[in-house]
N, C-alpha and C positions, 0 to 999 in steps of 0.2 A: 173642423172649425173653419168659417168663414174667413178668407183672406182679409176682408172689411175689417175684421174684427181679429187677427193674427197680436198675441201678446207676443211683442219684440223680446229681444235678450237683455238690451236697453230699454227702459219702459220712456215712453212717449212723452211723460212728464218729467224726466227728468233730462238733465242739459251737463254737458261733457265737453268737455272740446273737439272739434270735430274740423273745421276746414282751417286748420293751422299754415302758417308760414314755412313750417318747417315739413309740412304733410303735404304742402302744394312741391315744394323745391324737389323732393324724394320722389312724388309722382312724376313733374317734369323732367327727372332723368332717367328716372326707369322707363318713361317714352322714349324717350332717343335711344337708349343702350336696346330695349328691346324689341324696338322698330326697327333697330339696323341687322339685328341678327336674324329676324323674321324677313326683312326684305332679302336678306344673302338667299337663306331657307326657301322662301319661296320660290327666287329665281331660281335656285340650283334643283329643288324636288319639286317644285309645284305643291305645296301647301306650306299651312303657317302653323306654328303653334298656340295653341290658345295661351294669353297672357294674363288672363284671371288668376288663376294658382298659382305662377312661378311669383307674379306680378306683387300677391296677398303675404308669400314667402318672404320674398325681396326685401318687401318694405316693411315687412317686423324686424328682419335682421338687421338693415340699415339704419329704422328708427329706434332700435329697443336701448342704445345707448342713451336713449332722451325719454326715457318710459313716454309711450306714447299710449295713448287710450284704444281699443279697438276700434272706433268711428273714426282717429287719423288713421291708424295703416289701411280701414277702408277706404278712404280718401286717397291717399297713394294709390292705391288698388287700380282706382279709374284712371290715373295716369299713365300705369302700363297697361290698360285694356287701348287706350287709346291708339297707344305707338304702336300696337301688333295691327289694331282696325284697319289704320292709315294706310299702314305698309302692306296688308293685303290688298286693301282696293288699289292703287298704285300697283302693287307687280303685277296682276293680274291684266291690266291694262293698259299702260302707259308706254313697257315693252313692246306691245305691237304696232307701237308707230313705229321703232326702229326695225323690225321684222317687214313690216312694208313699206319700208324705205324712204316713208314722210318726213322721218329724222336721222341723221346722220348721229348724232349724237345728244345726250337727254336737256332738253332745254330746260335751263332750272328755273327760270320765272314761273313759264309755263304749268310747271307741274307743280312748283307750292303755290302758284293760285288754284289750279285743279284742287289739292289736295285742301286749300284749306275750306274753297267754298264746300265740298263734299263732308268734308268734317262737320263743320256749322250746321249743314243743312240734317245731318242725322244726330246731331245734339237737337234742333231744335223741334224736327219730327218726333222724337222721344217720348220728349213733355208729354203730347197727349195721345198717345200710346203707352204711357207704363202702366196708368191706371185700368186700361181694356186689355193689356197682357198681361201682367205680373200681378195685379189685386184682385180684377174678376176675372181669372181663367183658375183650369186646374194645373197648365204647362208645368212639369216637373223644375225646369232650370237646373239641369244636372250638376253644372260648375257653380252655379248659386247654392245651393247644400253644400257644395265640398265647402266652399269658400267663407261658410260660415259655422259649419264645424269646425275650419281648421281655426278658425279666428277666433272662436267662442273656448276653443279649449286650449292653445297656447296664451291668449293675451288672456280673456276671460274677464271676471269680472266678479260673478256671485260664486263665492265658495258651495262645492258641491258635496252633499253628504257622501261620508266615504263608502256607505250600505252599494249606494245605487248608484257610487260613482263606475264612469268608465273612464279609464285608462288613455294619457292620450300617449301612451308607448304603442298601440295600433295603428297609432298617426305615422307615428316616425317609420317603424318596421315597414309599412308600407310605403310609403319613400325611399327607403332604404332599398329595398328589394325592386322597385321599378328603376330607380336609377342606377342601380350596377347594374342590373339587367339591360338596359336603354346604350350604359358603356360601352359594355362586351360586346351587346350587337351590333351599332353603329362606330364606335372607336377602337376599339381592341379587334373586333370583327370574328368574334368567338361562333358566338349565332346568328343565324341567317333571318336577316329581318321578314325577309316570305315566305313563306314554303308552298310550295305550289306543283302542280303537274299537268301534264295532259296524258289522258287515254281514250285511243282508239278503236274506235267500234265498227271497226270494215269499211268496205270498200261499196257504193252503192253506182247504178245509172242512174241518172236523175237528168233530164232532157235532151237526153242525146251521149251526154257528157261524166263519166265515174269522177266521184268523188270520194275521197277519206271523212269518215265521219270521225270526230273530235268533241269529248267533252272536257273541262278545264275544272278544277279545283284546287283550293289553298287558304290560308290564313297567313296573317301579318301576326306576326307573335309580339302582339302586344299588353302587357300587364292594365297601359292604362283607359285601354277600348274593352276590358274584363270588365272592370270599372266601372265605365261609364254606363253600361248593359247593366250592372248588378243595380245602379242607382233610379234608371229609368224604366226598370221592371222588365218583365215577360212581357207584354203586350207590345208594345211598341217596338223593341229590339226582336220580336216575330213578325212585324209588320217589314220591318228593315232586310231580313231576310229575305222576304217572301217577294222583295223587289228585286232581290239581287238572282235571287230562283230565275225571277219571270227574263229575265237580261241575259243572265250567265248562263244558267240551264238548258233555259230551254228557247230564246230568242237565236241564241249565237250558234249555237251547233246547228239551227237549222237553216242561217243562211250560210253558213258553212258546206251544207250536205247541197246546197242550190247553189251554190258560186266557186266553192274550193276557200283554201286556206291562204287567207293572202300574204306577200313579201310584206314582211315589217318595215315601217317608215318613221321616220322623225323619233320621236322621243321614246318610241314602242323596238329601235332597230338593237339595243343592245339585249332585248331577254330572250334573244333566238328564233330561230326561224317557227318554230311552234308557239311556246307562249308568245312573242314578241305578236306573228300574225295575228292569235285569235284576243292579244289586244287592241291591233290595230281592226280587225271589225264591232271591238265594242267602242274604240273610241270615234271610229267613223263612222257610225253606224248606230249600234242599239244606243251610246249614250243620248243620243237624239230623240229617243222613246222615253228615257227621264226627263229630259229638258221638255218634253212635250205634256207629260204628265204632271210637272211641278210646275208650268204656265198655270195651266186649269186649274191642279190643284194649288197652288198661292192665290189667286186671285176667288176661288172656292172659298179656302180659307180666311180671306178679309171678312168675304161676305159673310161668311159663320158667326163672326163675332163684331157683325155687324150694330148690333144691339150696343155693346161696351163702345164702341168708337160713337155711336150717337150719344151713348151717356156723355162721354168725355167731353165730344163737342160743346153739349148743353151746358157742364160745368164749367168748360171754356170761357162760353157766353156768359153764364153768370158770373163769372170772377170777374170778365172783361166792363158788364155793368156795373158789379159792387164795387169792384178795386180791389186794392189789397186786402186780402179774407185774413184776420187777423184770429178768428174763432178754430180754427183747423191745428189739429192735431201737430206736432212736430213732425213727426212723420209720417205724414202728408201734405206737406207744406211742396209744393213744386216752384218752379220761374214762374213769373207773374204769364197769365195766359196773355194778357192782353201786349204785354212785351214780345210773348213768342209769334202770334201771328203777325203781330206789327214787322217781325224780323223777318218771318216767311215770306209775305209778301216783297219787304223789301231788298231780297236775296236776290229778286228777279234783274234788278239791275246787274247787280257784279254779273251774273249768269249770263246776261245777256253780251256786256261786255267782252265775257271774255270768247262767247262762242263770236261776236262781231268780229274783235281781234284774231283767229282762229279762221273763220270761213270769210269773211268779208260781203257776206250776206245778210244784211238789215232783216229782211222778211224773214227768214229763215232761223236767224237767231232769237227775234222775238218769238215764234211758233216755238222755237225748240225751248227757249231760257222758261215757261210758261209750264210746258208741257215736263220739263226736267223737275220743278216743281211737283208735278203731281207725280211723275213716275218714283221721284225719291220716297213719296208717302208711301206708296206700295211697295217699292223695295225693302223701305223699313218695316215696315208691318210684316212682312213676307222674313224678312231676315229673324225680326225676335220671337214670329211665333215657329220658326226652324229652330232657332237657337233656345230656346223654350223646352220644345219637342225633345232635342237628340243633343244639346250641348253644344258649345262654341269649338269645341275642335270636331265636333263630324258635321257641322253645322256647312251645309255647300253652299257658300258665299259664290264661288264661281259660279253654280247653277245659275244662281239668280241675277249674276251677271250677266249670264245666257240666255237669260226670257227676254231679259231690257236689252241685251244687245238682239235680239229676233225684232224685239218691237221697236227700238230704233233706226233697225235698219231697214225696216218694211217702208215707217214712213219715208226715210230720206229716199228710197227705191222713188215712192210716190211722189216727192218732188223732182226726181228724175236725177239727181246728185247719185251718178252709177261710178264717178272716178277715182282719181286715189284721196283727191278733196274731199268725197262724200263720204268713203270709207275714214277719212282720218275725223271728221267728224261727227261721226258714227262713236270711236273709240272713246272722243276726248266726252261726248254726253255720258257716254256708258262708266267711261271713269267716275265723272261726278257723283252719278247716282249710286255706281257699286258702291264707292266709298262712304256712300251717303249710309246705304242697307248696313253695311258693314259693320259702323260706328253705333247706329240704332241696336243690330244687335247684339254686339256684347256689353253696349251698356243696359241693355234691359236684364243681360243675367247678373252683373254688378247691381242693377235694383234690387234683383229680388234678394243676390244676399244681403244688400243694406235694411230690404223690408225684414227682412230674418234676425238679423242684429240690432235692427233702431236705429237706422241710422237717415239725416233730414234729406229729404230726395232733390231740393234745391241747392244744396250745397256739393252734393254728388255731381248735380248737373255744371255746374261753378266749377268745380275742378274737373271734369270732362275737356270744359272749353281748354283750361290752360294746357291738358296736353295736348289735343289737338293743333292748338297755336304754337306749341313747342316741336314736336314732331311734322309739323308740314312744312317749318322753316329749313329741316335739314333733310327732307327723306329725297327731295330733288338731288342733292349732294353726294346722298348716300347712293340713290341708285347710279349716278355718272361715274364716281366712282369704281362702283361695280362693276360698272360696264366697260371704261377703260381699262380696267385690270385686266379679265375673262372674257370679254364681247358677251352682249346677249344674245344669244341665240347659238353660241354653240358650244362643243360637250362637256366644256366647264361649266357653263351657266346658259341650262337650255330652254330654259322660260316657258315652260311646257304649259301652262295655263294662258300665255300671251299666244302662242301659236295655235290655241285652240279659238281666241276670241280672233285673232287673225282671219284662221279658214273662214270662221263662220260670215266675217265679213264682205270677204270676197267670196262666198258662196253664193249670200244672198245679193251683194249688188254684181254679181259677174254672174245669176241667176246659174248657178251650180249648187244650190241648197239642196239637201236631201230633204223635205217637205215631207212624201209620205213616212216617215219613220217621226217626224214631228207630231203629225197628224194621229198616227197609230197611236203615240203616248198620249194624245189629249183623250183620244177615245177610251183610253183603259181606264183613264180620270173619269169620267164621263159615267163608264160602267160603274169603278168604285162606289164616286157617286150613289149612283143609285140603288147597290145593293145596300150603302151605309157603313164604306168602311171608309179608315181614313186614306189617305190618297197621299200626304208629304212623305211617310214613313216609307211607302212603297216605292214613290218616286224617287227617294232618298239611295232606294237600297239598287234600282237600276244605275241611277246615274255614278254611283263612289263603286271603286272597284270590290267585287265580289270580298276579296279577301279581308277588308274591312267591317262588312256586316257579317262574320263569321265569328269575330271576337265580344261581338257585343250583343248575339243572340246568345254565345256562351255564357258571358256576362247575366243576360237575361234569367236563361235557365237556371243557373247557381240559384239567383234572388229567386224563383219560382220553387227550388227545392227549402231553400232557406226556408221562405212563410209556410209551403206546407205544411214543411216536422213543426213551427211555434204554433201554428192553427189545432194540428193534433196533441202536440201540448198543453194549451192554454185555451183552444178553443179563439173564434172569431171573435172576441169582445167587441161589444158596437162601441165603448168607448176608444177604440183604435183610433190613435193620432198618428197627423202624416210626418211623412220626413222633415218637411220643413217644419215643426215643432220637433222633434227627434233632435235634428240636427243643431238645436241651440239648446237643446234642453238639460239641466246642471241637477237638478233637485228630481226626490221624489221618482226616479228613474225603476220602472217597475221589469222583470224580468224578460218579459217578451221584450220594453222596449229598449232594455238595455243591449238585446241582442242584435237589434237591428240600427242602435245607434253606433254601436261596436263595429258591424258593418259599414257604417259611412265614412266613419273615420278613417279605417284599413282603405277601403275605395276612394274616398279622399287622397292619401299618401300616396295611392298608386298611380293617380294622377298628376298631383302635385310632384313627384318622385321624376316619372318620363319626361313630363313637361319641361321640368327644370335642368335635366341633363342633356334634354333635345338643341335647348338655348347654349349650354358650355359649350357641347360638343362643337354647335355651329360657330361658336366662336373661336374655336382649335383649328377648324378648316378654313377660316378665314385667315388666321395666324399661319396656315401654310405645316400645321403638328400631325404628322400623321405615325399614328399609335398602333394601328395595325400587327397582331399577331401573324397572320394567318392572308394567306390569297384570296381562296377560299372558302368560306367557313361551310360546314356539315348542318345539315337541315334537323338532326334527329337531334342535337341537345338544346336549341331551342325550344323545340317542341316538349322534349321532357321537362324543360324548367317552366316553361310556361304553364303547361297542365299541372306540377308542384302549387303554382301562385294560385291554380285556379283552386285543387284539391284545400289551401290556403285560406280563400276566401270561402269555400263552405263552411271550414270547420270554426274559424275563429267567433265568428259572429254566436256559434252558435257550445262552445265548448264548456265554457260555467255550467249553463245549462245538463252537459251532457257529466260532467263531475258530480254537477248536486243531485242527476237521477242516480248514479253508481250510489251515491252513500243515501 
């Protein structure tokens, strides 16, 4: 079925309550409470949690003492996608002015006017991008399905025949099982969040000089990167793969067998002088070949769906002549177009402001405040059709802070700004814009579960803004905090995403960039290209460590065996409907697809489950709790519970099934 034409869960005619007082107040605190445990998160491991699921979680338990409708707790929902957005584009950034010594300590003005023009600016990017992402594409939205099965089957709405109901005790079990699981490994420290090894393959000459050859493998035992693999199919989580091959496999061992196995540095010095090294050549090193290849391939991919952003524009245009279009559907109702560019345009002030205040450069900050402008469109289009593709927690926000900070720092190189001035100016553009991509995409996967629920996309965007307004007033706070507690930058809170935007800054203006490994990845795009594959999935799977694309091609596989056996069952029926009708669907649920909505749910929980214990747990280490069994922990019982989950997620989706062939 046609996105155009997608029957919500809530139908389009009818009217519910949806942007309440009490669904705005819920949102704006699940922003701050889960902005601040994602900014500790970040700074302490270098990623964030996606706050779609804990977020969707949160705010039914919070609101369910006021029965709230499903369209509030998805209203809540964008309040805490907001406070995670924030807080990633800020740690990722913001830190490395105090890494290069621009700041002695975090300037709070500073950074909630950073944060909030960044905010605004990927709320208002959105508007005409949800309609070229989330209506006409086929972007799975991995966390947009969870987020609207989980919400379609706790809150609900139309009673479901009991024939073809499923069960939302798969929801829970699946939660249940990722978050003890997520305890034991990070709190209790039962199982080893990695499992990893290197083996060695001799000793060779290679220009004079013997070197040890080394290959690396492992997995992160994670239930809810099964998950997210089982939800975005075979295809894509073998694309994810096939990146991490090209990187892990067989990039690293071979500058390896050419250079040796180098001393571990920075944030790579605690996993030993083996893994730690042949991290430290992927992070100095091949990760430069993703970041090369997901340049080419993001801005590839605008151009791809170049057709939908010219539609948008033109609807733009027409709403901007008619006015308020008063005939549109409920849900498709957006912010008035002609409010939104009128905002865009006028963003350039504050921007320029603040970069004047900041560099004290009039010509400069007009080129840049102009140019931040368009760079934020691409960041956001780049962010939601990543976050579309692979889901808002594999979704490399950093990546794409990596192209804009390459292409920021090229120009400022060009106006000749090579000092710690051009670099710190370099950071605070890149902040803007990250934050800008950031917020674009996780509210486009918050679209697309509202497109899935019914829920009105102008009032989603209406409560975007208030958390972002909420969370950019305190995340200054929050990270100074941080930072007089643990200092940033060291082994309490190593800001391992800031030190990476750091190098890259003074690579390129202290002209010590490694270029050809840039280059090399543009060219593999290039190739992609031309054979006709996709190009983000691959660049995806170079640039996030190996160990990550291991769980989510497994994921993949499972969902690949699943459809076989229903294919061989049931046969391919051409009336097959997708996940996102699956994943709201209550009535009339026929076998094959109760099987496979049975599955979303379970992969749902499994999500929802880590997500949400990732946030507790972060907020025990903030409290100074440590729950710890073990030194330690043993590699092998991870791995046996996690392969359990996986054995788990084959069988459930598909065991009715396999009951009603016995009898």
């Amino acid at each position: 079925m046609s996105r155009e034409n997608f029957k919500s869960f809530i139908p389009a005619d009818k009217t519910i309550p949806e942007l309440t007082i009490k669904a705005i107040l819920v949102g704006v605190f699940l922003a701050v409470v889960l902005g601040a445990a994602n900014a500790y998160l970040g700074l302490y491991a270098g990623m964030t949690v996606s706050a779609i699921i804990p977020g969707a979680v949160l705010a039914l338990a919070l609101m369910k003492p006021f029965k709230p409708t499903i369209l509030e707790v998805n209203i809540a929902t964008m309040g805490a996608s907001a406070g995670e957005c924030i807080a990633a584009g800020v740690i990722f950034t913001i830190p490395a002015l105090i890494l290069l010594d621009v700041w002695t300590e975090i300037n709070y003005l500073q950074t909630t006017f950073i944060s909030l023009i960044g905010g605004l600016l990927g709320v208002l990017w959105m508007v005409p991008l949800r309609r070229a992402l989330v209506v006409k594409t086929d972007l799975p939205f991995p966390e947009g399905i969870a987020v609207a099965a989980v919400l379609t089957t706790t809150v609900g709405g139309e009673k479901s025949d009991k024939k073809s109901e499923v069960s939302s005790i798969w929801l829970a079990i699946g939660a249940i099982i990722a978050a003890l699981f997520k305890f034991g490994q990070i709190s209790l420290n039962i199982f080893r969040g990695t499992i990893d090894g290197m083996v060695s393959i001799g000793k060779y000459a290679i220009l004079g000089k013997e070197h040890e050859g080394w290959f690396y493998g492992g997995t992160v035992t994670s239930p809810a990167l099964l998950g997210v693999g089982w939800i975005i199919g075979p295809k894509i989580s073998s694309y994810v793969l096939v990146g991490g091959l090209i990187g892990w496999v067989i990039i690293a061992p071979l500058l390896i067998l050419a250079s040796g196995l180098p001393f571990p540095v920075g944030e790579y010095a605690d996993l030993g002088p083996l893994i730690g090294g042949f991290y430290t050549i992927w992070g100095e090193q091949v990760r430069y070949i993703g970041v090369g290849a997901m340049l080419v391939g993001g801005l590839w991919a605008v151009y791809s769906i170049r057709a939908n952003l010219v539609d948008s524009v033109k609807e733009a245009v027409l709403g901007i002549k008619a006015g308020a279009v008063k005939t549109k559907k409920r849900t498709e109702q957006d912010l008035s177009y002609k409010l939104i560019f009128i905002s865009i345009g006028l963003m350039i002030i504050p921007i320029f402001v603040l970069y004047q205040w900041l560099s004290g450069s009039i010509e400069i900050s007009i080129i840049m405040a102009v140019l931040t402008i368009f760079l934020a469109f691409i960041a956001s289009a780049l962010a939601g059709y990543l976050t579309g593709l692979v889901g808002s927690s594999n979704c490399p926000i950093s990546g794409v802070t990596v192209t804009i900070l390459l292409i920021v720092s090229l120009i400022m190189l060009g106006f000749g700004a090579t000092g710690l001035e051009g670099m710190a100016i370099v950071i605070f553009i890149s902040a803007v814009i990250c934050i800008g991509g950031s917020v674009s995409g996780d509210l486009l996967q918050t679209m697309a579960s509202g497109q899935m629920i019914g829920a009105t996309p102008k009032k989603l965007q209406v409560s975007m803004i208030f958390g972002v307004l909420a969370i950019s007033g305190v995340i200054g706070v929050i990270i100074g905090v941080l930072h007089e507690a643990f200092t940033i930058g060291s082994q309490s809170l190593p800001a391992p995403q800031a030190f990476l935007m750091k190098g890259i800054v003074q690579g390129i203006l202290g002209g010590e960039m490694l270029w050809p490994y840039v280059i090399a990845g543009a060219v593999l795009a290039f190739v992609l290209i031309l054979i006709d594959l996709p190009v983000l999935p691959v660049a995806i799977g170079i640039y996030l460590p190996f160990t990550l694309s291991v769980p989510i091609f497994a994921g993949g596989s499972i969902r690949y065996l699943t459809d076989n056996f229903l294919k061989k069952k049931y046969g391919s029926a051409e009336e097959e409907i997708s996940d996102w009708e699956l994943a709201i669907k209550q009535t009339g649920v026929k076998p094959k697809e109760k099987a496979i909505r049975t599955g979303l749910l379970f992969t749902a929980g499994l999500v929802a489950g880590e997500a949400l214990m990732g946030v507790v747990v972060a907020v025990l280490v903030v409290l100074g709790i440590n729950l710890a069994l073990m030194e330690t922990a043993s590699w092998w019982p991870g791995l046996l519970v996690l392969a359990y989950v996986g054995l788990l997620l084959a069988y459930i989706p598909i065991r009715e099934i396999l009951f009603s062939k016995r009898n």
